[in-house]
VODREN-595829 format. One line per 3 residues: number of its first residue (from 1); their letters; for each residue z, y, x of N, C-alpha, C. Coordinates in steps of 0.2 Angstrom, whole numbers, plus 2048, in hexadecimal, padded with zeros to 3 digits. Each point is the difference from the previous one (the first is absolute). Layout:
BEGIN
NUM	a	Z,Y,X,Z,Y,X,Z,Y,X | ...
! end
This chain:
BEGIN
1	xxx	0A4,A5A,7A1,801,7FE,7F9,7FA,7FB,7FE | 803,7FC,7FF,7FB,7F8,7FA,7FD,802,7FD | 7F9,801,7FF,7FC,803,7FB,7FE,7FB,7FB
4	xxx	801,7F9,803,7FD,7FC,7FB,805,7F9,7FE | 803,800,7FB,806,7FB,800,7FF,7FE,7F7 | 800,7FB,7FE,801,7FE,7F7,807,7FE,800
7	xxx	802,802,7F9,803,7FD,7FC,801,7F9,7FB | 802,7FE,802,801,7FB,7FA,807,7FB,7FD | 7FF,7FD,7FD,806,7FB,7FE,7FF,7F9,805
10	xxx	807,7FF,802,802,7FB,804,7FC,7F9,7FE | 7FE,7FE,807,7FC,7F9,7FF,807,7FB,803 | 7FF,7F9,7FF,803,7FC,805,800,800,807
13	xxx	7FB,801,802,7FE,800,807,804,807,803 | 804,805,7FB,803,804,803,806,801,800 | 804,7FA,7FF,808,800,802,7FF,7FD,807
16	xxx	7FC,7FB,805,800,801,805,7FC,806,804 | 7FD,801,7FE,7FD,808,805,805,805,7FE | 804,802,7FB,805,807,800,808,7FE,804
19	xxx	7FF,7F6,801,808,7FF,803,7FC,801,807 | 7FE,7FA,804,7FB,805,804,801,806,802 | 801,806,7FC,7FF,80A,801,807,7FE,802
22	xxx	806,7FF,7FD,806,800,800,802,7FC,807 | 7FE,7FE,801,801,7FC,806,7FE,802,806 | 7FA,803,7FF,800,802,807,803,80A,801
25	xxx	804,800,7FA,802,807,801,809,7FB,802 | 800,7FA,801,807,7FE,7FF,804,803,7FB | 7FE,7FE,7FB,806,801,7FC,802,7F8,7FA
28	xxx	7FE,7FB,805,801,7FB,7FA,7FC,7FF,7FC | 800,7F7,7FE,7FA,800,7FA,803,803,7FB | 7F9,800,7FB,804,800,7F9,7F9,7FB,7FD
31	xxx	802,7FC,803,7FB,7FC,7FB,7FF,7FC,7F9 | 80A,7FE,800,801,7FE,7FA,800,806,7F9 | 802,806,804,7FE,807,7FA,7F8,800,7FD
34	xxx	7FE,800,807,7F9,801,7FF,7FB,7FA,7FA | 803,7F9,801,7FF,7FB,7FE,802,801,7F8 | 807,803,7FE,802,801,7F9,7FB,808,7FE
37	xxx	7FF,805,804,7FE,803,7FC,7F7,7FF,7FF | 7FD,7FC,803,7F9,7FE,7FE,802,7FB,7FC | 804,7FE,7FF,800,7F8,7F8,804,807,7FA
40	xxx	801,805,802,805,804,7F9,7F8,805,7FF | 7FB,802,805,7FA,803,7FE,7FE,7F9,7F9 | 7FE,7FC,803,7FC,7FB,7FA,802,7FE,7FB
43	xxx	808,800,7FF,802,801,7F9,801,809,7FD | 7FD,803,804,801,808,7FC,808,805,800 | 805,7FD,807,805,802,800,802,804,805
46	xxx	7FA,803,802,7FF,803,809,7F8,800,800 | 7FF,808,802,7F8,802,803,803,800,808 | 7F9,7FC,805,804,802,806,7F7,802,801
49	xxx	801,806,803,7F9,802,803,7FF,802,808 | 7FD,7FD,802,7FD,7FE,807,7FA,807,802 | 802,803,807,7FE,801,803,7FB,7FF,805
52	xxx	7F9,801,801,7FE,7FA,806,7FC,804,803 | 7FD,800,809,7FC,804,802,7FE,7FB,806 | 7F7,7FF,7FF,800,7FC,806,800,7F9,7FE
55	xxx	802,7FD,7FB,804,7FB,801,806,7FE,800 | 804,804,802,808,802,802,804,801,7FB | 806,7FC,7FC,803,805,7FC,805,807,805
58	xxx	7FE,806,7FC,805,805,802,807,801,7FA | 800,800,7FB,806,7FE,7FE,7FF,7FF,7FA | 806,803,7FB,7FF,7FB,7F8,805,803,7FD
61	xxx	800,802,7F7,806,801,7FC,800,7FC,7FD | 807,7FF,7FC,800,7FD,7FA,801,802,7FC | 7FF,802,7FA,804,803,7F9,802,7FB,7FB
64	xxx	806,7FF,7FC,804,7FE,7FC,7FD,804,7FB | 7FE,7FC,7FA,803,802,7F9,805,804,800 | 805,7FE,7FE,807,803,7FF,807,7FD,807
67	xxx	801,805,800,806,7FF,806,804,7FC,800 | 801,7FD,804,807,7FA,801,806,802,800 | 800,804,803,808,803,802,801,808,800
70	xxx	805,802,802,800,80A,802,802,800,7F9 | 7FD,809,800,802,803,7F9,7FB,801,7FD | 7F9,7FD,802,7FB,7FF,7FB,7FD,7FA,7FE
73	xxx	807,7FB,7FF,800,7F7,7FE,7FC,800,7FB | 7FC,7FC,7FF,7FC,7FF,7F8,7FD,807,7FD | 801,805,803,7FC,807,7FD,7FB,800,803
76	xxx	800,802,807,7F7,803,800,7FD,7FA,805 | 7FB,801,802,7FC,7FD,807,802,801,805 | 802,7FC,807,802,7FF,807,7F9,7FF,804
79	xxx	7FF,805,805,7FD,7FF,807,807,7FC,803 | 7FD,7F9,804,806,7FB,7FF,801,800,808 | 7FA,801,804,7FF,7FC,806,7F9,805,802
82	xxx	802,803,805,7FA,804,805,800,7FF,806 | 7F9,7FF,803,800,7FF,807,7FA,804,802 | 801,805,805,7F8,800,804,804,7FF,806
85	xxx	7FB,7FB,803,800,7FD,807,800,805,806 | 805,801,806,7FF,804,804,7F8,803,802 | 7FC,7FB,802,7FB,801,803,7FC,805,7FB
88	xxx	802,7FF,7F9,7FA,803,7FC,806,806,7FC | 803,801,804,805,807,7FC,7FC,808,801 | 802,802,7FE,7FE,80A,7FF,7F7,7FF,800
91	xxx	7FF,7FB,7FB,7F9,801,800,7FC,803,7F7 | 806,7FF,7FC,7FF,800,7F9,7FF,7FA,7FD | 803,7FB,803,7FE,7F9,7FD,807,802,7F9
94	xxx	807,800,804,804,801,7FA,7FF,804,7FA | 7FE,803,802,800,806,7F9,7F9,7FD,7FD | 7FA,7FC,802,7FD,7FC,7FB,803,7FC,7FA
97	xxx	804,7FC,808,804,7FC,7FC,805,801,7F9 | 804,804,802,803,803,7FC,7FC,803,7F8 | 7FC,804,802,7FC,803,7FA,7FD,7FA,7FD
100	xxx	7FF,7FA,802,7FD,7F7,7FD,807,800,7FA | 806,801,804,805,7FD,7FB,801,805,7FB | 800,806,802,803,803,7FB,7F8,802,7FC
103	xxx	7FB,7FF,801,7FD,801,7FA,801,7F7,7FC | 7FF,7FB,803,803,7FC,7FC,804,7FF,7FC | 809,806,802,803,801,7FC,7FF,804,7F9
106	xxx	7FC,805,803,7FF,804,7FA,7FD,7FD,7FA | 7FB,7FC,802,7FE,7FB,7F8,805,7FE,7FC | 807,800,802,804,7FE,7FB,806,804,7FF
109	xxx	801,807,803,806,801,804,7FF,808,801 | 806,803,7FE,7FE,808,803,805,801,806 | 803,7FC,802,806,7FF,805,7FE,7FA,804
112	xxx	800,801,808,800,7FB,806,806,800,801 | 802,7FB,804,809,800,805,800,7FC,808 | 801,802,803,803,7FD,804,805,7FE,803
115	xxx	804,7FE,805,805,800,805,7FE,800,808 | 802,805,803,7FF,802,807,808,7FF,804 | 7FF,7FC,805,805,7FF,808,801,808,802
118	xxx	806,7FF,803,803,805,803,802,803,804 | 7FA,7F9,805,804,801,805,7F8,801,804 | 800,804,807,7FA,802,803,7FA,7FD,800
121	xxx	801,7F9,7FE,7F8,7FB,801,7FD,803,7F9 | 804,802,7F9,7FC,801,7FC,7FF,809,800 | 801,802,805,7FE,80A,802,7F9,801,7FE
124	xxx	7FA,7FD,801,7FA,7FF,7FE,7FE,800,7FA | 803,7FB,7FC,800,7FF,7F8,802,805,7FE | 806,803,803,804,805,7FC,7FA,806,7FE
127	xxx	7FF,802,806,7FC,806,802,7FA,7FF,7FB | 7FE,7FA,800,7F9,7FF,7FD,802,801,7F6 | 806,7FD,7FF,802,7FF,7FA,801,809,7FB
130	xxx	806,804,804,7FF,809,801,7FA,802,7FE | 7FA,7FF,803,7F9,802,802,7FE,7FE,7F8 | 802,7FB,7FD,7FB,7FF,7FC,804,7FF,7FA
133	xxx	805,804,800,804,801,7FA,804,7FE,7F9 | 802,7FB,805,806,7FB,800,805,805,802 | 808,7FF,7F9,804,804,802,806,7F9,7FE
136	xxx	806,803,803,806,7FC,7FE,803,800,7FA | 803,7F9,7FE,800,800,7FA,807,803,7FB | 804,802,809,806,802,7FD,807,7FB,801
139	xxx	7FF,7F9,801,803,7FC,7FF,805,7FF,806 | 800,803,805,803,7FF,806,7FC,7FA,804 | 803,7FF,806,7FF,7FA,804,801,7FB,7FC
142	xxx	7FB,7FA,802,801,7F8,7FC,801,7FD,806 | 804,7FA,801,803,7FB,803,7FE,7FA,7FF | 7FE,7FA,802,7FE,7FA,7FC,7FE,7FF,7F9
145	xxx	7FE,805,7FD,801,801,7FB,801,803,7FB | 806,804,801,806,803,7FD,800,806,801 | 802,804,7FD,802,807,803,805,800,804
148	xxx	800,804,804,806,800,803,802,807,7FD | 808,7FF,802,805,806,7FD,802,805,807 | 802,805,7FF,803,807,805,804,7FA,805
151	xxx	7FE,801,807,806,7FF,805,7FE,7F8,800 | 7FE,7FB,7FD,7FF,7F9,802,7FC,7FF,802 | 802,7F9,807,7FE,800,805,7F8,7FC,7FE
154	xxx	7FB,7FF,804,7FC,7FD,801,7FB,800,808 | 7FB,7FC,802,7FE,800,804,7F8,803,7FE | 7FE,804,806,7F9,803,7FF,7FA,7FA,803
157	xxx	7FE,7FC,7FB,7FB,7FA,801,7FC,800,7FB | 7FB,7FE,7FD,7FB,7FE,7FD,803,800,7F5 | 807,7FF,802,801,7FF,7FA,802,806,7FE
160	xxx	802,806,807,803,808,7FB,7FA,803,7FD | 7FE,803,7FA,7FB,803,7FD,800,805,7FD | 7FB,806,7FF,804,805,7FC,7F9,800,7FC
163	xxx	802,7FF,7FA,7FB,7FF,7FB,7FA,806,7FC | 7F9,801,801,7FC,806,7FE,7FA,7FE,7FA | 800,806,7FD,7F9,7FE,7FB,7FD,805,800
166	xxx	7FB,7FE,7FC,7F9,806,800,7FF,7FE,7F9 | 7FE,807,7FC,7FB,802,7FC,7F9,7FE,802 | 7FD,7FC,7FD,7FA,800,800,7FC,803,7FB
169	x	803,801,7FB,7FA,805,7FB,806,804,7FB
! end
């Protein structure tokens, strides 16, 4: 376990060190993301907070004001974007991170929300999201977007999601 790692808010120097992380787990950049959501941290439209140990980013959430999409659009605050980096997983880095956003939500917010994948790469989130008591929102599976209805088709990728919140106070 990492004993010794900070928190903080995203610098620029950290959209090429976390594409970097993403890269060497092959999973594709995401630099142009990375790049919008450090220009959305400095106008106030996105917290993104930075894991580091060593020098090293291990990973980073972001939280929304209020949600973009799903069924908590414009109502509560979104965990938008979670990453810990293989190398630094089952160490407690997430669940730091995690409690970063959600007490930041708490300053304005009695309600967090997310959206989790449903397909085996996000079985780690899941489990970790359970644990910390995050429940479903009721709304069925999302799609692109959208709920989907009984019986319609869809593909299991990055965009199926099944939407959770937590009480914070």
């Amino acid at each position: 376990m990492i004993s010794h790692y900070q928190l903080r808010a995203m610098t620029a120097s950290d959209i090429s060190a976390i594409d970097n992380q993403f890269l060497k787990q092959h999973w594709g950049s995401r630099h142009e993301s990375l790049t919008d959501y450090f220009k959305q941290q400095q106008t106030g439209q996105r917290w993104v907070f930075v894991a580091e140990t060593a020098g090293e980013v291990a990973g980073y959430v972001t939280l929304l004001p209020s949600a973009l999409h799903g069924p908590f659009e414009n109502r509560y605050p979104e965990i938008a974007d979670f990453n810990v980096f293989e190398a630094f997983q089952r160490q407690g880095i997430g669940n730091r991170l995690l409690q970063q956003a959600e007490n930041t939500a708490k300053s304005f917010s009695d309600i967090v929300t997310l959206g989790v994948g449903l397909h085996p790469g996000y079985g780690p989130a899941q489990r970790l999201y359970c644990k910390r008591g995050y429940l479903p929102d009721g709304s069925g599976v999302w799609y692109h977007n959208r709920r989907l209805a009984m019986g319609e088709p869809c593909r299991n990728d990055d965009d199926l999601v099944l939407y959770l919140a937590k009480r914070l106070r």
